[in-house]
C-alpha positions as CSV (number, residue, x, y, z in Angstrom):
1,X,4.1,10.5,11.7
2,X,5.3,9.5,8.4
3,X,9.0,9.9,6.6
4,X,9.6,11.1,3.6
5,X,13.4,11.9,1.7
6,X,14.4,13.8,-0.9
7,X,16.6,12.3,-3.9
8,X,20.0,14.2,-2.7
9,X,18.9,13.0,1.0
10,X,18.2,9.5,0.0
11,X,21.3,9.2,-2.2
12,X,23.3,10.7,0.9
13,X,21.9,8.3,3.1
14,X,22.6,5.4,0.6
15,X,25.6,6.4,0.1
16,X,26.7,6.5,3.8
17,X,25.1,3.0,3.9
18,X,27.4,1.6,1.9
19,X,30.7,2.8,3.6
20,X,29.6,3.0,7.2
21,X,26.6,1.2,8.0
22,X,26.3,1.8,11.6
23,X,26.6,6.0,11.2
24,X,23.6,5.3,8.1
25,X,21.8,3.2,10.9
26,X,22.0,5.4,13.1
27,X,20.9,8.4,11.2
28,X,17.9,6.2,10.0
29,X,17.4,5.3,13.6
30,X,17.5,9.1,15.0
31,X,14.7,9.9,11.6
32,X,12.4,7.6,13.1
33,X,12.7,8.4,16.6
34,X,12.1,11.8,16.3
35,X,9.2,11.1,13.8
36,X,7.7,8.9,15.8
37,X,8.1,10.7,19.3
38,X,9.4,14.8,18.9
39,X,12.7,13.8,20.6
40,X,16.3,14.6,19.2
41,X,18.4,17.5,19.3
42,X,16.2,19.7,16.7
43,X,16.3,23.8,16.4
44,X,14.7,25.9,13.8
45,X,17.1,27.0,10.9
46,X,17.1,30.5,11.2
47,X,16.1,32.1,8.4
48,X,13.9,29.8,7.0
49,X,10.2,29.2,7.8
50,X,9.8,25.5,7.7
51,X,13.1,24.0,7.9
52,X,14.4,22.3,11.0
53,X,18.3,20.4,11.6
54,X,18.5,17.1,13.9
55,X,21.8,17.4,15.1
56,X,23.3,13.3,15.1
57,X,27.2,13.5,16.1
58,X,28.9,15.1,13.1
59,X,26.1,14.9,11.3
60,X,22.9,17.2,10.4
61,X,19.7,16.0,8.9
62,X,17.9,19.2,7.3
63,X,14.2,18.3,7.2
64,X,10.6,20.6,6.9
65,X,7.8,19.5,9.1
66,X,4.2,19.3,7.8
67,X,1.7,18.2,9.6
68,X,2.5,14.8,11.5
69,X,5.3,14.3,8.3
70,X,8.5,14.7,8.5
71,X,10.2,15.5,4.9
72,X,14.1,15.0,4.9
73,X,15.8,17.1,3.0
74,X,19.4,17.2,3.2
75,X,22.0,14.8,5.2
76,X,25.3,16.9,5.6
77,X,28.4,16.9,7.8
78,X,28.4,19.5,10.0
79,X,32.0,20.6,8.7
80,X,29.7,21.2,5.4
81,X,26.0,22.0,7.3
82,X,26.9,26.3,7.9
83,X,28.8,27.4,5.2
């Protein structure tokens, strides 16, 4: 499976790098894992089609599957992920 991010994701993710690199590690690392094996605490959005959340601690990563891709959207704090 490949990975693909967005420019908000990416700068999200960046971003997080830069003031807490073991949470942006461990978002990168949960991305990968479930890319590369269909494991992680994922559910459906409901409402939408093709858009799915990996639930990582306080965090969400809103991503669309295609094929054997994964295409990150979104990286938001759950405080922020359901308003």
């Amino acid at each position: 499976m490949g990975v693909g991010f967005e420019q908000p994701a990416l700068e999200t993710l960046l971003d997080l790098y830069r003031r807490d690199r073991a949470l942006a590690m461990r978002l990168s690392r949960a991305i990968y894992q479930f890319a590369e094996t269909g494991r992680g605490d994922v559910k459906k959005i409901a409402g939408s089609e093709h858009l799915y959340r990996l639930r990582v601690g306080g965090w969400r990563v809103i991503f669309a599957r295609g094929g054997t891709d994964v295409w990150v959207t979104g990286i938001v704090n759950r405080r922020d992920a359901y308003r």
